[in-house]
N, C-alpha and C positions, 0 to 999 in steps of 0.2 A: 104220980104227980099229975096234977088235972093241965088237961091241955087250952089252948085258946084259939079262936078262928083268927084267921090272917089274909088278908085279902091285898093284894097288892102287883105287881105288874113289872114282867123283866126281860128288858130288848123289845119291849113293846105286846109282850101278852100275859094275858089278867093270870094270876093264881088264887085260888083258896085251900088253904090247908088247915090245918090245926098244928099247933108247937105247942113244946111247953116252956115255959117263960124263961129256962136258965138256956136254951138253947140261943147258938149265936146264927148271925145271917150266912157265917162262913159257910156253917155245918148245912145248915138249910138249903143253901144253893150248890151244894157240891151235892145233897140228899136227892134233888131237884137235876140232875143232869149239869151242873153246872159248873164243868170239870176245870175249866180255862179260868176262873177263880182259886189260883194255888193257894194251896196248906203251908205257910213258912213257920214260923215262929211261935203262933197261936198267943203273941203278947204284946200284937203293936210295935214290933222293933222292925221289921223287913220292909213292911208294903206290897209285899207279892199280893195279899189279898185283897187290896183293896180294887173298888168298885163306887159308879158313882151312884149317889138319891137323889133323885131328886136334881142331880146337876152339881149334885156337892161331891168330891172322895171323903169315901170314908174307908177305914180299914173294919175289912168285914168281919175279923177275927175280934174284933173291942163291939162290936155292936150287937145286942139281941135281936132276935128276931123281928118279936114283934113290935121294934120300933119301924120297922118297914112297912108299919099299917098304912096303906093308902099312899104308900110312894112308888115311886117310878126308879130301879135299879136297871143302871146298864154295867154290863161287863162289856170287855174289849170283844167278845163277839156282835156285842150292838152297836160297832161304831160302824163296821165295814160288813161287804161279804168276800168272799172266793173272787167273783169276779169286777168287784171294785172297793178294791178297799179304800179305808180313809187313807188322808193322806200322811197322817201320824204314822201309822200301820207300814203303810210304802216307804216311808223312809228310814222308819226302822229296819226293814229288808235292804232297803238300796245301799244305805250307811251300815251294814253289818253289825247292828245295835242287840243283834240279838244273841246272839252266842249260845247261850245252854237253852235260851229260853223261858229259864225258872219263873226270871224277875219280870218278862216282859209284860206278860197283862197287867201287873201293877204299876210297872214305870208307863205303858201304852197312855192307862188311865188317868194317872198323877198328871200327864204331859196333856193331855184333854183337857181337863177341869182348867188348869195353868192356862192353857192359850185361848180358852177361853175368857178368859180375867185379862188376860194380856198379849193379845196377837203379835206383839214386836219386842220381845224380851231380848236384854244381853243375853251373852253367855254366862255372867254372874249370876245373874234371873232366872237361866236355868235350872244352874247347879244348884241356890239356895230350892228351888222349885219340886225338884226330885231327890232333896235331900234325906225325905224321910222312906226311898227307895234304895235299897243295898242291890250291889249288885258284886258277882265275886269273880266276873270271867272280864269286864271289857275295859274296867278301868275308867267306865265314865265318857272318855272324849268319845268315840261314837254314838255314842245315847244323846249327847248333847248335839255333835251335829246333826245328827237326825231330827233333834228335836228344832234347833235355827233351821235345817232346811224346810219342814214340815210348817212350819212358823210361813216363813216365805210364800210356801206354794196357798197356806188358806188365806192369806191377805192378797194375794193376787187373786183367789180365786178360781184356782187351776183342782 
């Protein structure tokens, strides 16, 4: 199968590679070192994979590759580091939103894209918000506080 050039930029540094066009961005970025992008479902039902473009989430298991031409992908390594993370990231730690861990770079990411559209969401606006994120260990309410306290800290600015 002929492959195609692909040029495009992730947590802020350029790639070119070659795919071939039935390949998805999942495959690509986990090919790619890009381990913190889990494998769930592989059909759009979880959200663990998804990743933003552009500033948009997308689930990276529905997307080809080279739709990625000339966009800009962050995974939740690109929000924070080790020694400052975002503050999505921190309150997911603080609120013990994380538990197994599977789900969390997907839900980290959904809850980005989300506050950014909306810095002062209920807790309804959460939940409809991370809806299309499963998660099978917390039950939801610490992912949600986490997500209203993380809310708080970037509208203040902390």
């Amino acid at each position: 199968m002929k492959k195609y050039p692909l040029e495009f930029k992730v947590n802020g540094k350029k790639y070119s590679v070659e795919v071939k066009p039935n390949m998805t961005l999942l495959r690509l970025l986990r090919s790619l070192g890009f381990t913190e992008v889990k494998s769930g479902c592989e059909k759009g039902d979880c959200g663990t994979c998804a990743v933003l473009m552009d500033g948009e989430p997308v689930n990276s298991c529905l997307t080809l590759a080279l739709q990625a031409q000339g966009k800009e992908i962050t995974t939740v390594k690109g929000l924070g580091t080790i020694e400052k993370l975002h503050p999505i990231q921190e309150a997911f730690v603080k609120y013990g939103a994380i538990q197994c861990g599977f789900c969390t770079p997907g839900m980290v990411i959904t809850a980005k894209a989300f506050l950014d559209k909306n810095p002062n969401p209920t807790r309804e606006e959460i939940r409809e918000a991370i809806s299309g994120n499963l998660c099978r260990c917390t039950g939801y309410q610490k992912i949600v506080d986490a997500i209203e306290a993380a809310a708080k800290k970037m509208r203040e600015g902390r």
